[in-house]
C-alpha positions in Angstrom: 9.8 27.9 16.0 11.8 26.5 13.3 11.4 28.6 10.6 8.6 26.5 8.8 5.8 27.9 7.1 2.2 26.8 8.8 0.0 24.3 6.6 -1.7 21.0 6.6 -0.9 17.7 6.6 -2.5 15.5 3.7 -3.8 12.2 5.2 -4.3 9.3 2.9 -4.9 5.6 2.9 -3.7 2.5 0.3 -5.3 -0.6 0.2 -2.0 -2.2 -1.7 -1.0 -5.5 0.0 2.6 -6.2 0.3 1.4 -10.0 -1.4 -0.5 -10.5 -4.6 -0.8 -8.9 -8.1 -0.5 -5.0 -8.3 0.7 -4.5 -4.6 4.0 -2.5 -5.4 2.2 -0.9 -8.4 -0.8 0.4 -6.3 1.5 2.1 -3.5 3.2 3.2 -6.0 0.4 5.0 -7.6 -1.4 6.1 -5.0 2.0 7.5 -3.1 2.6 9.7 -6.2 -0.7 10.5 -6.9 -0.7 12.3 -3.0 2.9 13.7 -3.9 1.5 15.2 -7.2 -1.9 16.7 -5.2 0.5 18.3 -2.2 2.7 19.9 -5.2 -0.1 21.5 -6.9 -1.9 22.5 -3.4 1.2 24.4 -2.1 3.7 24.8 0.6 1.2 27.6 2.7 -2.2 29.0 3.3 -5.8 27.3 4.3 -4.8 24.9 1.3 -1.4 24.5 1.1 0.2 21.1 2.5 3.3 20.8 3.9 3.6 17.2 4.6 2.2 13.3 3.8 1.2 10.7 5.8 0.1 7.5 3.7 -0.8 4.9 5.6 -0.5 1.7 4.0 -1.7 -1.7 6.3 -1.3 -4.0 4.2 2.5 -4.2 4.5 2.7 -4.5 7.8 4.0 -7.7 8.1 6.8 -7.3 5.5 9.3 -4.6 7.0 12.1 -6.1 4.5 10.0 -5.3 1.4 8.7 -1.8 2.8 12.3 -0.6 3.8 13.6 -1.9 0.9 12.8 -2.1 -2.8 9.4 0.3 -1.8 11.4 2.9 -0.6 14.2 2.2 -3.2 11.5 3.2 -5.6 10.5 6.0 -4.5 13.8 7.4 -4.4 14.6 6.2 -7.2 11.0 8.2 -8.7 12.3 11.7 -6.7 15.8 11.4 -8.1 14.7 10.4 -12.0 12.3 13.5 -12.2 14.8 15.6 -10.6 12.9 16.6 -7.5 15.4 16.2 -4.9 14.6 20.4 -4.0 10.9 20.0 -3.9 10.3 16.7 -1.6 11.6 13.9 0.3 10.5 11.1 1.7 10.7 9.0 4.9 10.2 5.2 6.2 8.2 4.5 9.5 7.0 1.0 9.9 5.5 -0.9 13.2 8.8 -3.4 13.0 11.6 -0.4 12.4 14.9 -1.6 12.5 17.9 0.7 13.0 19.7 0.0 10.0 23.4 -1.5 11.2 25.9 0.8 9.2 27.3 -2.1 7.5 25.4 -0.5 4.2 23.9 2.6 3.4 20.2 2.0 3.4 18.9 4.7 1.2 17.8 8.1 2.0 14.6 8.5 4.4 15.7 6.1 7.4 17.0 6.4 10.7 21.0 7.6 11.1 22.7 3.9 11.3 23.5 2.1 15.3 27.2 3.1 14.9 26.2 6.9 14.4 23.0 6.7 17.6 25.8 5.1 19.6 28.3 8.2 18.6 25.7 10.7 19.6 24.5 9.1 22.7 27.7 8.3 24.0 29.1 12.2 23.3 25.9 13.7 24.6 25.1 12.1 27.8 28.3 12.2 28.8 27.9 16.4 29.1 24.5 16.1 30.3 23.6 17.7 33.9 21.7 14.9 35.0 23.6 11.7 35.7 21.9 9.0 33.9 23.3 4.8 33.3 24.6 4.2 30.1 22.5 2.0 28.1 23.3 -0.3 26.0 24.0 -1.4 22.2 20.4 -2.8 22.3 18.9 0.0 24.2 20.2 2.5 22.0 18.8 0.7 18.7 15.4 0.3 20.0 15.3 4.0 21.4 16.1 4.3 17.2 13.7 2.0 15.9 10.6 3.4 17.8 11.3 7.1 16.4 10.2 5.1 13.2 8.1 2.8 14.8 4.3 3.3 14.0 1.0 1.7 14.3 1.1 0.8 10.2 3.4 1.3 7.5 3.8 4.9 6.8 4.9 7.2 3.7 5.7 10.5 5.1 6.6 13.3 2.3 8.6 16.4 3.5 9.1 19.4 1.4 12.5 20.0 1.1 12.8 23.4 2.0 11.2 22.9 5.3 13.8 19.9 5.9 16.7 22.2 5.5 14.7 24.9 7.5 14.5 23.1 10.2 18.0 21.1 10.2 19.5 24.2 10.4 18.0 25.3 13.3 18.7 22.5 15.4 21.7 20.1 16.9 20.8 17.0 14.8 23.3 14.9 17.7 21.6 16.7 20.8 17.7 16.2 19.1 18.5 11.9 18.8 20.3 11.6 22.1 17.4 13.4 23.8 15.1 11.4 22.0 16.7 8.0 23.0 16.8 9.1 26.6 13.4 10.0 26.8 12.1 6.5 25.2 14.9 4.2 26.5 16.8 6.2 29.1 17.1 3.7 32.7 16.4 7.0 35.1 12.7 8.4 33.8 12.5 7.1 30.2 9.5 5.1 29.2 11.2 1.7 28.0 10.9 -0.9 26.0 7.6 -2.5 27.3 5.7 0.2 27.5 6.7 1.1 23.9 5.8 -2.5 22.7 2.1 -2.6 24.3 1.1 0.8 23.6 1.8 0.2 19.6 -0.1 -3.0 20.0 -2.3 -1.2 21.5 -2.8 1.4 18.7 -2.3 -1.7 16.0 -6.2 -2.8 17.4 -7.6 0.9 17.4 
């Protein structure tokens, strides 16, 4: 339980291409057209919506463009109308990258390799269970497929749920875990497996 009210999630789709007339203009509109409808329908109840999840297929091949200006946008769009306290927004796309920590990406993407490596390296080291370190690599892949899924997704948090649940959980302890489980050398699922089953859902 982490203190977050119970409600839907909105699914929608955009037919937008990453390449061709009108493609940042139609995620655009049809990202804040969702964002508008999950204001007006609520944070509770049988209507209310407490999260997004826009699929959009048609950048898929161009992680650059979709990490980048797209979600530079958008940010851009939450901070112009002031609405930093009401949502937020976060990248996944099928070819996530860790972003290096050489430059801040922009809100709504993974913490940076240097900051994973911090957390892993302080966490595992107290852990019960012996487990083999893993490497640089490791620990940037066990990153990118927290983000990694079958299309490129928009997901919109409200923000009161965000700071809800941040504070009721070790934000260090949460990623290490998460890295061990996907990439951890004793029991995690690794890299393979993680490659072929998004392929996998990529044909569904």
């Amino acid at each position: 339980d982490m203190g977050v009210p119970v409600a839907n999630i909105m699914y929608r789709h955009s037919d937008a291409l990453s390449r061709g007339d009108g493609g940042i203009y139609g995620i655009m509109a049809d990202a804040w057209e969702a964002i508008s409808d999950m204001v007006a329908a609520g944070p509770s109840g049988k209507k209310g919506v407490s999260s997004i999840l826009l699929s959009a297929p048609g950048f898929d091949d161009d992680f650059a463009l979709w990490a980048g200006p797209v979600f530079a946008m958008l940010e851009a769009g939450v901070s112009a109308i002031q609405a930093e306290e009401i949502i937020g927004v976060v990248c996944f796309h099928p070819k996530y990258v860790v972003p290096d920590g050489k430059s801040w990406p922009g809100f709504g993407h993974m913490h940076s390799l240097p900051r994973l490596k911090n957390w892993y390296n302080q966490y595992s080291s107290s852990s019960a269970e012996p487990t083999t370190q893993l490497e640089d690599d490791e620990i940037a892949a066990g990153g990118a497929f927290q983000r990694r899924t079958p299309h490129a997704v928009i997901n919109v948090l409200r923000a009161e749920q965000l700071e809800a649940a941040e504070g009721r959980r070790s934000t260090g302890e949460l990623y290490e875990r998460n890295i061990r489980v996907l990439m951890g050398k004793e029991g995690g699922v690794g890299l393979e497996k993680l490659t072929n089953d998004l392929r996998l859902e990529q044909q569904i």
